[in-house]
C-alpha positions in Angstrom: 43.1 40.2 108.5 45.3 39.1 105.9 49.1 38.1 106.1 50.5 41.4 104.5 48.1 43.5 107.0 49.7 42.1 110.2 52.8 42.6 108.3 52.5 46.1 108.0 51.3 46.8 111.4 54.2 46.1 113.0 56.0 47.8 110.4 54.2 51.6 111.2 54.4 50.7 114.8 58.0 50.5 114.6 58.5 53.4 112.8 56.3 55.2 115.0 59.2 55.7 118.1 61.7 56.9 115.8 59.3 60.0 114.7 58.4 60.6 117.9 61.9 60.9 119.1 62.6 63.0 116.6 59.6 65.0 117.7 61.2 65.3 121.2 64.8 66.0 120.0 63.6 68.8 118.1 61.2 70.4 120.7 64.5 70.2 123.3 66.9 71.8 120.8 64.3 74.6 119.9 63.6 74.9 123.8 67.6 75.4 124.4 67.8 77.7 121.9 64.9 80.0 122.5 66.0 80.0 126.4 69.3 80.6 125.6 68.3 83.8 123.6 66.2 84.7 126.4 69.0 84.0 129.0 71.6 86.7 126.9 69.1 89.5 127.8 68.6 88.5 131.3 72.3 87.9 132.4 74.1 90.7 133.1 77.6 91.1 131.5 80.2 93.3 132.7 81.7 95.7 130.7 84.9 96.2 129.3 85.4 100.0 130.6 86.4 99.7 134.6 83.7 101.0 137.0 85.4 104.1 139.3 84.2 105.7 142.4 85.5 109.0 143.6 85.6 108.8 147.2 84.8 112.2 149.4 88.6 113.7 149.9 88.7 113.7 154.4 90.3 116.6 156.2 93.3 115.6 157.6 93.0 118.1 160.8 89.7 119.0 161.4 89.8 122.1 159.2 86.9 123.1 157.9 88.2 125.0 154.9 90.1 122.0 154.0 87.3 119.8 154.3 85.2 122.3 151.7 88.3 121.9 149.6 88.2 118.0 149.6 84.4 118.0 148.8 84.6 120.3 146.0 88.0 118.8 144.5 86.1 115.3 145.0 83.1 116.2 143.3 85.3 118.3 140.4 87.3 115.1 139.8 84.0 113.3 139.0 82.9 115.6 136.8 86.4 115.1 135.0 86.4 111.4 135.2 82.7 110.8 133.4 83.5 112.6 130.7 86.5 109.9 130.3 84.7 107.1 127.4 86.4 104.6 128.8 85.4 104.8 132.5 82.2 104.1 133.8 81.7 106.0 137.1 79.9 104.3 139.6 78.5 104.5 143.0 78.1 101.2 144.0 80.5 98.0 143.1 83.6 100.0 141.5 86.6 98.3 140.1 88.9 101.0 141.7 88.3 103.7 143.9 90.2 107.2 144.4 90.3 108.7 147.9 92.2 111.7 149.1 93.2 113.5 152.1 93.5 117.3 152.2 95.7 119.2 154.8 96.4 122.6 155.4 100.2 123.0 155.9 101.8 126.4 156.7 101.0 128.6 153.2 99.9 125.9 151.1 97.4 122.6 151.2 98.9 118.6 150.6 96.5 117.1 148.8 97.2 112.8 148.7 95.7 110.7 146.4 95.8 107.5 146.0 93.8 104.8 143.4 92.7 101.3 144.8 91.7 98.4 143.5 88.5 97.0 145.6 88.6 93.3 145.1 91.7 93.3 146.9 92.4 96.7 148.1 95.7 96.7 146.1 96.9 100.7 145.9 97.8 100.7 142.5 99.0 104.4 142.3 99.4 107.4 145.3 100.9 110.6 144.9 101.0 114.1 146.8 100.4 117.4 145.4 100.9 120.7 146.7 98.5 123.9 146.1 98.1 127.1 147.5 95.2 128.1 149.4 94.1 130.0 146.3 94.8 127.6 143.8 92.9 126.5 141.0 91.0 122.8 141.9 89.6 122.4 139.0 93.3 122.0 137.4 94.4 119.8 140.1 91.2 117.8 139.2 92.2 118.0 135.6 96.0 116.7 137.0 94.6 114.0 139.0 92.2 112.3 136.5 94.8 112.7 134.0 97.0 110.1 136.3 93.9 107.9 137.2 94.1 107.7 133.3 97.4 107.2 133.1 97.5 104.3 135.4 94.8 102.7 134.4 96.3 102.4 130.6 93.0 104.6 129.8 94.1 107.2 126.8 93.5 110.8 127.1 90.0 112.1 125.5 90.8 113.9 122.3 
């Protein structure tokens, strides 16, 4: 072995480390990148519409006609509100929720509504509206979603 040849040995042992550390950089950033890729289908991002459950409407006083009423005005109102774009209604984990209350009183029904927020069960919005027994739910439904939309800055469908 000649002077030079120990020379260079050294040389292209050196220069070894800094490849292989290259090697190692690059496999870790193409690693992060491909799991991070991989992690933006598997995490679950919430969307930017607000998630709304329509609560059965109770009977007041045990009145079983009023207690159809609040089913069927309940189940009207979320018919009305999925057809709103930007609501998603939900069954489970809701960002507000509507309940109701239906009474029979004298010649007409009081039907209360009121819109709250679940993480902190804020009542952002109640109100009361009176209907004759004979009265057309699906309008009320119509009435109420277009408040629910109101409140929550939601604008009408066109």
């Amino acid at each position: 072995m000649t002077e030079t040849d120990s020379q260079t040995a050294p040389a292209a042992r050196r220069e070894r480390p800094g490849w292989v550390a290259i090697a190692f950089i690059g496999i870790c950033v193409l690693t992060a990148v491909a799991l991070y890729l991989g992690g933006v289908r598997m995490v679950h991002r919430p969307s930017l519409r607000p998630a709304i459950t329509v609560l059965p409407f109770t009977a007041g006083n045990a009145d079983v006609d009023a207690g159809r009423f609040g089913s069927s005005l309940a189940m009207q109102l979320t018919g009305v509100l999925r057809n709103a774009r930007e609501l998603r209604v939900v069954d489970r984990a809701p960002d507000v929720m509507v309940l109701g209350n239906v009474e029979r009183a004298a010649e007409h029904m009081l039907v209360t509504t009121r819109l709250v927020r679940t993480a902190n069960r804020y009542q952002l919005w109640a109100h009361t509206y009176e209907l004759d027994p004979q009265g057309d739910s699906a309008a009320l439904a119509q009435t109420i979603a277009t408040a629910v939309r109101a409140e929550l800055h939601i604008r009408p469908d066109r």
